[in-house]
Structures are given as C-alpha cells and as structure tokens.
C-alpha positions as CSV (number, residue, x, y, z in Angstrom):
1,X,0.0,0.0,0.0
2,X,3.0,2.5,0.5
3,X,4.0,1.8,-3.0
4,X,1.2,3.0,-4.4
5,X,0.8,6.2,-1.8
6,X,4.6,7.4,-2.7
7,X,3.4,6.8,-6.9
8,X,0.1,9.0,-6.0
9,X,2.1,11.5,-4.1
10,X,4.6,11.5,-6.6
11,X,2.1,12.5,-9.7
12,X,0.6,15.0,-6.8
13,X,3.8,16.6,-6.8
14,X,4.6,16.6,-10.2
15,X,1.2,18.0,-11.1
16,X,1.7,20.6,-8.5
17,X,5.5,21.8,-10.1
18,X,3.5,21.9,-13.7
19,X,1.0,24.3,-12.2
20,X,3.2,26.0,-10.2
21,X,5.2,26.8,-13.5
22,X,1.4,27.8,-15.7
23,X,1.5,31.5,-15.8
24,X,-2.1,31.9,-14.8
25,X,-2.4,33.1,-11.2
26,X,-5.5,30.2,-10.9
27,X,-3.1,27.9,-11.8
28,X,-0.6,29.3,-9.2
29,X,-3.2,28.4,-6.2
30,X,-4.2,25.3,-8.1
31,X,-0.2,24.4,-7.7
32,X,0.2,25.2,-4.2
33,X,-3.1,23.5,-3.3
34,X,-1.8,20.3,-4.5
35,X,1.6,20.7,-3.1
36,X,0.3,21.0,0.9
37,X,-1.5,17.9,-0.4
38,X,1.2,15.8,-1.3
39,X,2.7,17.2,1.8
40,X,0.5,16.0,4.4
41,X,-0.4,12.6,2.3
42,X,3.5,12.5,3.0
43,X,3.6,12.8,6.5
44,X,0.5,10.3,7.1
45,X,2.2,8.0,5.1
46,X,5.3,8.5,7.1
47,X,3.1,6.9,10.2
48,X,2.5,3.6,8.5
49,X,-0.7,2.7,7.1
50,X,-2.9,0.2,9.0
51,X,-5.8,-0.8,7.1
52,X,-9.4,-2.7,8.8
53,X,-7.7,-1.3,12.6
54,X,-8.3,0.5,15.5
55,X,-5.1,3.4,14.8
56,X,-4.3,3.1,18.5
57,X,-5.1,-0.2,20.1
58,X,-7.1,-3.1,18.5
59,X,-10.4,-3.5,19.3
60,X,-10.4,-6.5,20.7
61,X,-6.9,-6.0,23.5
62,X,-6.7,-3.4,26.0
63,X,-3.0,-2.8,25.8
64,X,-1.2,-2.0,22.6
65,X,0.7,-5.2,22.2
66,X,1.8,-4.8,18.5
67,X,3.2,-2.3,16.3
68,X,0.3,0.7,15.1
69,X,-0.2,3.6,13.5
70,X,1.2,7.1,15.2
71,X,-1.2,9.3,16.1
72,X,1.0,12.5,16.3
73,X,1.1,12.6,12.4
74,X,-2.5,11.9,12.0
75,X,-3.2,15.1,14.6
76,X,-0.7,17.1,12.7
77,X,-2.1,16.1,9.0
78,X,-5.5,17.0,10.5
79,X,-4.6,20.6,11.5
80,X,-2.4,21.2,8.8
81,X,-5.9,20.5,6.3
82,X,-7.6,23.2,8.3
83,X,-4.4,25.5,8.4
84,X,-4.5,25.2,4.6
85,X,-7.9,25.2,3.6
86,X,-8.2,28.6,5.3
87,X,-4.6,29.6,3.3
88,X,-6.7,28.4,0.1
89,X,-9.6,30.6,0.7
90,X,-7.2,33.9,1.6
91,X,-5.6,33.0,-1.8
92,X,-8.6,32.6,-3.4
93,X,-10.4,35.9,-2.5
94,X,-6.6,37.8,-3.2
95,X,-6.6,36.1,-6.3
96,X,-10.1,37.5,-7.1
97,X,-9.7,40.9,-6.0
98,X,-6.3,41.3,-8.0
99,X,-7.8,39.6,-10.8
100,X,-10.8,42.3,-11.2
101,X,-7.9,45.3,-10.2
102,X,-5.4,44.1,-12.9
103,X,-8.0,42.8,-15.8
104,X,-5.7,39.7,-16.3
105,X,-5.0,36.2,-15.1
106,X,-1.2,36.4,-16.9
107,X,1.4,36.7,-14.2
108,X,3.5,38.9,-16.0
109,X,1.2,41.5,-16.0
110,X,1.7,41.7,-12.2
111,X,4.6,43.6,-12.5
112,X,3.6,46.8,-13.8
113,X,0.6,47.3,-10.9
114,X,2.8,49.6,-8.2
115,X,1.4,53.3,-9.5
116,X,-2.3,51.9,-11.1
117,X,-3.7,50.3,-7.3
C-alpha cells in the first residue's frame, strides 16, 4: 500500500511543479493547493498505514501489544488540512480581488501594478 501512496504523491507533486510553472495566477493556487497535499499525504504516510484497525489499540486487546499507527502525524495532518484550507480561501479571495484590479490572469502582467492600485 505504501507503493502506491509514494506513486500517488509522486504525480501529486509533479502535477503541483507543472501548475506552479502555468503562468495563470488560478493555476498558481491550483499548484500550491496540490503541493500541501502531497505534503500532508506525505507525513500520514510516514506513520505507517494500517488498514481494517483500530489506529491506536485493536479493538479486541486493552494494551497496545503490537506495532500501530502514530497518532501524532495523524493530529498534525489533520490541523495542517484546516491550516491550509483557510490559506486556500485567503488565496482565493486575493486572487479575485487582483484579478478584477489588474483585468488579467497572466502573471507577468503583475509587475507593472505599483502606480495603477
């Protein structure tokens, strides 16, 4: 199963450098969106994947008798998800309001906005 999770994080980050590299300011989010992504898939990966368990303790023991899943990564995915969804929707709304200002979704026409805001 980790196989496949580093191949899916893999195209995650490759699909986040080709966005990343677009021109568009959309694109730009899209990029960085994917990229916190493949970030925290990453880290909760990192923790081991346990499938058809309890992530702490099996259901049927009452002390952890065998290796299982971490649950400091899976707290730390979790708030970085929140953290970056709120990110997402500041980049969103910036993105919109410099969009309308600027009349354009080509980066390079960014650099000429210091005496028209």
């Amino acid at each position: 199963m980790e196989f496949w999770m580093a191949i899916f994080i893999g195209v995650l980050v490759a699909g986040a450098v080709f966005s990343l590299l677009r021109r568009s300011v959309f694109r730009l989010v899209i990029g960085v969106m994917l990229l916190s992504q493949a970030a925290n898939l990453m880290v909760f990966t990192t923790a081991g994947l346990r499938t058809g368990q309890s992530g702490i303790i099996p259901a049927d023991e009452t002390v952890l008798s065998a290796a299982a899943a971490d649950p400091l990564p899976q707290a730390l995915v979790l708030t970085a998800i929140v953290i970056g969804f709120g990110m997402l929707a500041f980049a969103i709304a910036l993105v919109y309001r410099a969009t309308r200002a600027i009349r354009s979704h080509d980066l390079n026409d960014y650099k000429t906005t210091d005496s028209e805001l």
